[in-house]
C-alpha angles and dihedrals in degrees: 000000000000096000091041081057098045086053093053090051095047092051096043088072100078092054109096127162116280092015136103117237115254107216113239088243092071090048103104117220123194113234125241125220093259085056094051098048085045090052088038102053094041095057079047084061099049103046120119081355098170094066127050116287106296090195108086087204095053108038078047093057097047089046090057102044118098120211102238121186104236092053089087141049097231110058087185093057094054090045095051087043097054094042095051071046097058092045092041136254122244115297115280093231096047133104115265136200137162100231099071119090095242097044091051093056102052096040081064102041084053092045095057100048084055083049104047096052107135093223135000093269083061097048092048091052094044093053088053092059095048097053091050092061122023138062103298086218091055098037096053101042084049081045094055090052094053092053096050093043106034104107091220091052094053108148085359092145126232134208112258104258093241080072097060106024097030079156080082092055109040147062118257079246102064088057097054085055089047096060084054100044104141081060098045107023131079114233124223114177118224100015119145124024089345087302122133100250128207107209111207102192111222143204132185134255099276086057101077100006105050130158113200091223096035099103103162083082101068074083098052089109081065105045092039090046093133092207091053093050089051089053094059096054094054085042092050093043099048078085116021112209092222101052123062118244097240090055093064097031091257120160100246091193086089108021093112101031093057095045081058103049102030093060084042088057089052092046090051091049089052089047088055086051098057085046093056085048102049100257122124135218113331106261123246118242136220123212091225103047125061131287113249108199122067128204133197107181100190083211132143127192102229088260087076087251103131117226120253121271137203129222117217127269085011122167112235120259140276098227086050096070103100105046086055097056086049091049093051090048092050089045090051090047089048088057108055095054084064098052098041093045090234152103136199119225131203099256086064093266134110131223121206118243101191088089140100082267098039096090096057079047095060100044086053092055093041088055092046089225132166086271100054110129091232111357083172084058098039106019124195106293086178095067092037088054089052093054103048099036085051090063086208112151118252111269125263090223128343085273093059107066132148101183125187135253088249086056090062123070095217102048099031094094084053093072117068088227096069085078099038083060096051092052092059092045092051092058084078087050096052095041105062089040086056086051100067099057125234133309118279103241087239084061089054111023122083119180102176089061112061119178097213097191140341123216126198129190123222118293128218145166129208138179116236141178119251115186108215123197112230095161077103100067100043130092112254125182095226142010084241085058093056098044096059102067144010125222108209122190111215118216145180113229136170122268145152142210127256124272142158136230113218118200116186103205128194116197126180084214146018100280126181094226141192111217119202130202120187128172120212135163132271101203141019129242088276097045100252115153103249127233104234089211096061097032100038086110095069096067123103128213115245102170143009119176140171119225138174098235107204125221110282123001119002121182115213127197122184119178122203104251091062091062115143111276092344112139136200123236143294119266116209103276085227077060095060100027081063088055093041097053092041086056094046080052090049098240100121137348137273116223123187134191118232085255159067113219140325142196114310104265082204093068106043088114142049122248098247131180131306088234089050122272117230119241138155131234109204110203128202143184132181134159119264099257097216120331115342117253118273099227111194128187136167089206104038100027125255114282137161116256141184103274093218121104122311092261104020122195102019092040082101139046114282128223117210096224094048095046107087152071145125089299105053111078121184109205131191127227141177118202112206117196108212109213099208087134126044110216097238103089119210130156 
């Protein structure tokens, strides 16, 4: 509580009258020398982190470090690492992934060793030791958590993961190119950070594997975005299902009910894709009739095994039959919890969920996390649904895995399953916000706040080239051979240009106010004109701020880029490897931002039409209610935030004659896509 308290108070200080808060995670700190030799020797770590340490002086010193017990705060977690050591981790050269038992367990027991490192030289030797010996898959995704989590690596910065495990993020042809590059690439000397760099031009999947009727892949430039696909997996690791809250410092208050709306936000976006494409709400699914969409990855896990793919209108399984049997009784189970407003924990006692908390409660059933009230009960759907819907056989023996693109983080948004399993899932969701009725109009109209007009400045969508590094990922023989030249993969990718949003606010008094921005769409597939009380859950979040309204007119302008939680891109880590070796020689400084990451900026909005496409911002301003909410996270930055409920005020049903008031403003808005560049990339 004190520290809750200490963070308000440190936050508090940017809001001043008139003005709107800047969240902590925007605020840039310099960095000192400890900082630098921590974010150097951690990208040291993780280069060239799929074959065995390139650097002599570093495989020598993992190889010579002992493991000694009082090296470490958690004597359990060093008993429980050395014995899975003595009986052996999974093989370096097999396919990991987190949803299978054995793979969880020593994930965690890795994790925890890492964890548990007294100080950060321990940790890093650790580290070394780790990454000689064990599964590079395993080591390097334990490794990850420990950077985000470790109190003494807050805000270190790690590579995208593109950068290191590029296998996720493209197709198996682009790597046969890649190990010819000097046949297939385009050199430009002197291309990135001063380095001779091979460019591999790239297309996505539709572009050599297209079904005629397959029309779920006109959004493969979506679903394949590489930076959206890092995000999730950021987004998916700031709480690890497999590991409690308490046990990584993470606030427990929103863990559900994160995992709940987040994964809503992402739903809503997509939606706005199709839309944007011509394709119309994401269809439901039945476990005894086929399965419409079909999905061929073209992936392949780093070993050369290809990852499993799914015809289309395909019946599930066999073999399937009995994960699914298990996956119906936990959704009955699931519902009527919802109905009945209960839920049953392990010790033979029920909580009620239809409480300020019950929604957290329910997200974190629903995951099936660690801090699931009774995962044995309720089990974790999520995973379940993964397996089934990846149509990948049972495993001989834990060694022997082929998981699916939905059972990995970076290539689950790839397959069109992953939404249709949302949208199953979400039918929980709904439900029990259905269940509490609308809002009172005393919970949603305020007078005393009147938004007078919104203005909205043209906006428009592109498509431009991002040049992505992949040397990383690749073998090489030597240090000396991957330091003389970089492989790049170009890419056309969504974007859009910058525009602001202006809200002219009129207050009776000085209020400290939330103001809401939500984008939704006009029309359906068909043009026809939507109900916004049947569609207002289709609309996503794109911005949520805090500001001090003044007495009398305030004019707000919010431009695009200051979106809550949004992030630029990416630089090459070669790029910043360059700046972060010129400030440990003292020749410039380091600054960082309080993050990690945050939503692709890029990707704020959909594509739209060339002719302009209609949509509708729905704008909304209410007074805080107490003190605003103190959000921390290891992954986003730490901000203050409305304490009302994730997707207020469109989290319940809405009645017509009760939604509305001076300060609700509905704004129209067409999106034009401007085609100066076709997708298919050639030289």
């Amino acid at each position: 509580m004190i520290g809750r308290l200490a963070l308000l108070s440190v936050l508090a200080v940017a809001l001043v009258a008139g003005q709107a808060y800047k969240p902590d995670y925007y605020n840039e700190v310099t960095a000192d020398k400890d900082f630098l030799l921590k974010q150097k020797r951690v990208y040291e770590i993780l280069y060239h982190l799929t074959q065995p340490e390139i650097k002599a002086d570093l495989y020598k010193e993992g190889q010579e470090y002992k493991i000694e017990m009082d090296g470490y705060t958690n004597k359990e977690a060093v008993t429980e690492f050395l014995h899975r050591l003595e009986h052996g981790y999974l093989h370096h050269d097999a396919v990991y992934s987190i949803y299978y038992p054995r793979n969880v367990d020593e994930t965690r027991a890795v994790f925890r060793i890492l964890f548990y490192a007294k100080d950060f030289d321990t940790f890093y030797k650790t580290a070394l030791f780790c990454r000689n010996r064990l599964n590079h898959q395993m080591f390097g995704y334990a490794f990850y958590l420990a950077v985000i989590h470790r109190p003494d690596t807050k805000y270190i910065k790690l590579p995208p993961l593109y950068e290191i495990a590029p296998h996720y993020f493209y197709n198996s042809e682009l790597f046969e190119k890649a190990h010819h590059v000097k046949a297939f690439g385009k050199l430009e000397q002197k291309h990135s950070a001063g380095y001779d760099t091979y460019i591999l031009p790239y297309n996505y999947s539709n572009f050599y594997l297209n079904d005629e009727y397959d029309y779920e892949q006109r959004l493969n430039y979506f679903t394949e975005d590489i930076g959206l696909n890092n995000y999730y997996f950021f987004f998916r690791n700031q709480f690890p299902w497999f590991l409690k809250s308490e046990e990584i410092g993470a606030p427990k208050s929103y863990r559900g009910e994160e995992y709940f709306y987040g994964h809503k936000q992402l739903f809503n976006r997509y939606y706005l894709e199709r839309l944007s494409n011509d394709l119309g709400k994401v269809e439901d699914f039945d476990w005894d009739r086929p399965f419409y969409p079909g999905f061929w990855p073209s992936l392949k896990f780093p070993n050369g095994l290809q990852f499993p793919s799914r015809n289309g209108n395909s019946y599930f399984p066999n073999y399937k039959f009995h994960k699914i049997h298990e996956c119906e009784e936990y959704e009955t189970r699931i519902s009527q919890a919802v109905d009945a407003g209960i839920i049953f924990s392990t010790d033979s006692k029920y909580a009620k969920i239809y409480t300020p908390e019950g929604l957290n409660i329910l997200g974190n059933m629903i995951e099936g996390n660690a801090d699931s009230m009774n995962e044995q009960y309720y089990g974790n759907i999520d995973m379940l649904m993964r397996n089934i819907l990846g149509f990948n056989i049972p495993p001989l023996t834990p060694e022997k895995l082929q998981p699916s693109a939905l059972e990995h983080y970076a290539t689950s948004m790839r397959d069109p399953a992953f939404w249709r399993m949302y949208k199953r899932i979400f039918h929980h969701y709904s439900k029990y916000n259905l269940n509490q009725k609308s809002y009172k109009p005393e919970e949603i109209q305020y007078p005393e706040l009147k938004i007078e007009s919104v203005e909205v400045d043209k906006l428009q969508t592109y498509f431009d080239y991002f040049d992505a590094t992949i040397s990383n990922g690749l073998a090489v023989e030597s240090y000396a051979e991957a330091e003389k030249y970089l492989i790049q993969v170009r890419q056309y990718r969504l974007n859009h240009k910058p525009f602001n949003v202006k809200i002219n606010i009129k207050a009776e008094k000085p209020t400290k106010a939330a103001i809401r921005i939500f984008l939704g769409p006009k029309y359906n597939v068909h043009m026809k004109e939507i109900d916004f009380q049947e569609h207002y859950h289709e609309f996503y979040e794109m911005e949520n701020f805090i500001y001090d309204l003044a007495a009398g007119e305030n004019k707000i302008q919010r431009n695009c880029h200051d979106f809550f939680f949004v992030d630029h891109e990416y630089e090459p880590s070669e790029v910043f490897y360059k700046k972060l070796s010129k400030a440990i020689e003292g020749a410039e400084e380091l600054k960082y931002e309080k993050r990690l990451m945050g939503f692709p900026d890029r990707l704020l909005l959909p594509k739209g039409k060339p002719e302009g496409m209609p949509f509708q911002m729905f704008i909304f301003v209410s007074p805080i209610q107490g003190e605003p909410m103190a959000y921390t996270s290891r992954v986003f930055g730490d901000s203050l935030m409305d304490n009302r409920p994730a997707g207020y005020p469109l989290n319940r049903p809405i009645q017509k004659f009760d939604f509305h008031g001076p300060n609700f403003f509905f704004k129209d808005v067409l999106i034009y896509h401007k085609q100066e560049h076709d997708l298919n990339i050639m030289f």
